[in-house]
N, C-alpha and C positions, 0 to 999 in steps of 0.2 A: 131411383135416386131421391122420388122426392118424398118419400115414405123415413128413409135415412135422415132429410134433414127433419125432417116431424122429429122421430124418434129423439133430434140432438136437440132440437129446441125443446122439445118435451121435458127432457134431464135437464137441460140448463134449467127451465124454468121450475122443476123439482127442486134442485140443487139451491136455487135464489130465495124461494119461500122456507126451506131447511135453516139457510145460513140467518132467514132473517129471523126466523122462530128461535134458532142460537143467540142474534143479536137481543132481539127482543128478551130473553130469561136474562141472557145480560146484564143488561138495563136496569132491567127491574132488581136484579139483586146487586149489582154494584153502583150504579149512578146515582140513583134517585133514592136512596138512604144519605146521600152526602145534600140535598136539597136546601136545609138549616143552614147549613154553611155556607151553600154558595149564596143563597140570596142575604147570610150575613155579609159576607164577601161583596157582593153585587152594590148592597145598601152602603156600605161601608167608602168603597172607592168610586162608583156614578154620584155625581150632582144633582143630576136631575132622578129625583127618584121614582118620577112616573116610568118613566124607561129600566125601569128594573125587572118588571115580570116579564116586556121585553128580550130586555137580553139574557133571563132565563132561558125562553125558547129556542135563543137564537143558538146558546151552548149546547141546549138538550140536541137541536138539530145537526149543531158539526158532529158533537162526539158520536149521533147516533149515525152519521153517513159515516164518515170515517172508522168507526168498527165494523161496517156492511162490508168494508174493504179487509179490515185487519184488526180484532178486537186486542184492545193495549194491556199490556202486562201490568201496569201500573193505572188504574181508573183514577184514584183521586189524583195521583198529579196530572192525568189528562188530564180531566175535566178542569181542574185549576189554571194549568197554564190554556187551555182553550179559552177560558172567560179572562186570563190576563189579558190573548192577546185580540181578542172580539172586542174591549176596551181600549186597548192602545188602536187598533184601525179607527172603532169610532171615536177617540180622539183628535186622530188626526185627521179625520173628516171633515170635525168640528173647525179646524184649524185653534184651537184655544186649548189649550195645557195649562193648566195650574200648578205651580209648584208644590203644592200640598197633594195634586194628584200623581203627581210620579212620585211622590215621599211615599204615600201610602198603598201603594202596589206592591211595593213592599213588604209592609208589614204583614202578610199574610204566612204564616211556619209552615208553610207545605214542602214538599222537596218538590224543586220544580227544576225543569233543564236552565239552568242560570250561569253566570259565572260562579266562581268561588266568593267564598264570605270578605275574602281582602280587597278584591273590587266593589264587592258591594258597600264594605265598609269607605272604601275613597269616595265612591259616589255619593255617599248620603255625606262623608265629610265635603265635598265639593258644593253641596246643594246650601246646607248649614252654610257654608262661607259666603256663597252667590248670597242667600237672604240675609246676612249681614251686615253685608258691602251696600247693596239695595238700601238697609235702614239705614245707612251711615250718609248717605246722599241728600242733598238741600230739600224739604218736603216738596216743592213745585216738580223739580227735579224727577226724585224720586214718583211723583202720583203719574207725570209723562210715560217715564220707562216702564212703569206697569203698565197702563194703560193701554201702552202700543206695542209694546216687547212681548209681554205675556198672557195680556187679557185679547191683543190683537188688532184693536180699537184703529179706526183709521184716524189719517192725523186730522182731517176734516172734522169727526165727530170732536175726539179731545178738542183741539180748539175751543167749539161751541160750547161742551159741558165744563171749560174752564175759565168761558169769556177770554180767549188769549184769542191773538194770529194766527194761523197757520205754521208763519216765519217764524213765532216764538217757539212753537210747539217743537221745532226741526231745529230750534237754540238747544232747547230743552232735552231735549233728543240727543243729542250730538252731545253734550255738555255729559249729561248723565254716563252715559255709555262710554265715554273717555276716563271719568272720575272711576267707572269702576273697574275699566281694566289698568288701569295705575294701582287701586285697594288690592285687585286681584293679581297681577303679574308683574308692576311697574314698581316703581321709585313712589315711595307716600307722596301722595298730593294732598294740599289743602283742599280742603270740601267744598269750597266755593269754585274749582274748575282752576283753578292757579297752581303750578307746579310746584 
């Protein structure tokens, strides 16, 4: 019996170095010719561009586990939506979204598993409207609701880097956020918070 399982472990273990020798020519001839692109890609939508060669690694590492399992018929939209959605996690790690960083996740022309072009095209109209409605709000207003809506910013910090209250900051807050869903879904309101 125990000569038997030698023998299976033996194959398996034949069988693992085989698939990864497959993986490996792979690699090399489909992934990493696309390199240009992804780290234009990579520089293009990260902020912080030290974390760029980074999250190089971090794509070369999934696509290369996940074809040990099952090498994809399609490599460059692998690899593309791999590094879309290694970005969207470390985004939301971050807890901070930019709205020019979901704009430009986007613009990359690869076929990726996405919806269709007419949702995409509502979304970037939806987005265009949201950063509108935003410019059209009292500047106090408006530097609040980014501050704490989109960059994150606790209302403790705004306060301090506006010399306001707190209370004002949750004025502000509140005020903002009302004006825009009147711009966006409501009855027009005056810009000063008055219906």
């Amino acid at each position: 019996m125990v000569e038997i399982t030698d023998d299976r472990d033996g194959a398996r273990r034949l069988d693992a170095v085989m698939n990864a020798a497959r993986v490996d020519s792979w690699f090399v001839a489909e992934v990493l010719p696309l390199e240009a692109m992804l780290m234009q890609y990579l520089h293009h939508n990260w902020r912080n561009k030290a974390d760029v060669e980074d999250l190089l690694q971090d794509v070369y590492v999934r696509v290369y586990e996940a074809a040990l399992k099952d090498i994809p018929h399609q490599p460059k939209s692998f690899v593309f939506t791999t590094a879309r959605n290694l970005l969207i996690n470390r985004a939301r790690k971050e807890q901070v979204v930019s709205i020019e960083a979901v704009a430009d996740l986007e613009a990359l022309s690869v076929a990726l598993d996405q919806p269709g072009a007419d949702r995409t095209v509502i979304a970037r109209d939806e987005l265009r409207r949201l950063q509108s409605a935003i410019e059209k709000l009292p500047p106090r207003c408006r530097e609040v609701v980014v501050l704490r809506r989109i960059e994150g910013i606790p209302r403790r910090e705004i306060a301090s880097r506006m010399g306001i209250g707190e209370d004002t900051v949750a004025e502000y807050l509140a005020n903002g956020m009302n004006i825009l869903a009147d711009i966006l879904y409501g009855e027009p309101a005056d810009l000063r918070g008055k219906p």
